[in-house]
N, C-alpha and C positions, 0 to 999 in steps of 0.2 A: 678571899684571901684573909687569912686572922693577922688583927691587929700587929703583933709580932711581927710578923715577917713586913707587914706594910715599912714597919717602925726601922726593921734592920736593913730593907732597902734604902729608905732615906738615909740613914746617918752612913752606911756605906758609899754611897751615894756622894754625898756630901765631902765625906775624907777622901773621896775618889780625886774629887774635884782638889780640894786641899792639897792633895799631892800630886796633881796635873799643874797646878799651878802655882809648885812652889811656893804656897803659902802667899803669895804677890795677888793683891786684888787690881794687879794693871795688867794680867794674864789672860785672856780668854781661852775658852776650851772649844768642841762642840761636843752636846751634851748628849747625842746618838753616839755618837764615836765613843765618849766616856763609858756611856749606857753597855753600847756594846763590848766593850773590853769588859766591863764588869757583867756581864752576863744577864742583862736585865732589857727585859720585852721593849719593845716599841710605846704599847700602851702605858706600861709601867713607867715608864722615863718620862714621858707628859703629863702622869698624875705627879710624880715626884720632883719632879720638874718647876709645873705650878705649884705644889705646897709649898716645896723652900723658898720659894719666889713669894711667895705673900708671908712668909715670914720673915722676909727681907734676908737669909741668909744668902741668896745668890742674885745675880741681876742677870735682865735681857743685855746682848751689846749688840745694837746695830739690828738688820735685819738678817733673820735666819736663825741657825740653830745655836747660834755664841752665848756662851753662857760665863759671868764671873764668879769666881766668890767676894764676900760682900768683906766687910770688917767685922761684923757682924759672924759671918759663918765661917771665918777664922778662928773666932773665938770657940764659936761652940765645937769645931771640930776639932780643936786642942784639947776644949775639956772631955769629948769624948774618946779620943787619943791616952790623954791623963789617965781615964777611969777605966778604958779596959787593961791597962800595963799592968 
């Protein structure tokens, strides 16, 4: 998979979550169900999954597949919100 498309999963990915959780980082999601609305593989959603997760823009909650967004990945998914209008 080229760079690119890695790159537009995440931040898709991400603003997915943003607007699953009304921007509220007391919201949990599950990040298959997110994945799958947004049309992206099982594998794909574990790789992008862990990256934002070790970029702190999202957290684990609890056990299983709950995912937040962070304060953090608020921000950034604002600015990339911002930047494609």
């Amino acid at each position: 998979m080229k760079v690119e498309k890695i790159q537009a999963l995440r931040i898709n990915f991400l603003k997915g979550l943003y607007t699953s959780c009304n921007a509220d980082p007391e919201e949990d999601m599950d990040m298959f169900e997110l994945g799958e609305q947004l049309g992206i593989s099982f594998d794909d959603i574990l790789k992008i999954v862990s990256y934002l997760h070790q970029d702190r823009l999202i957290s684990y909650r609890g056990i299983g597949p709950m995912i937040g967004i962070s304060h953090a990945g608020i921000k950034k998914a604002e600015g990339t919100i911002d930047q494609s209008e």
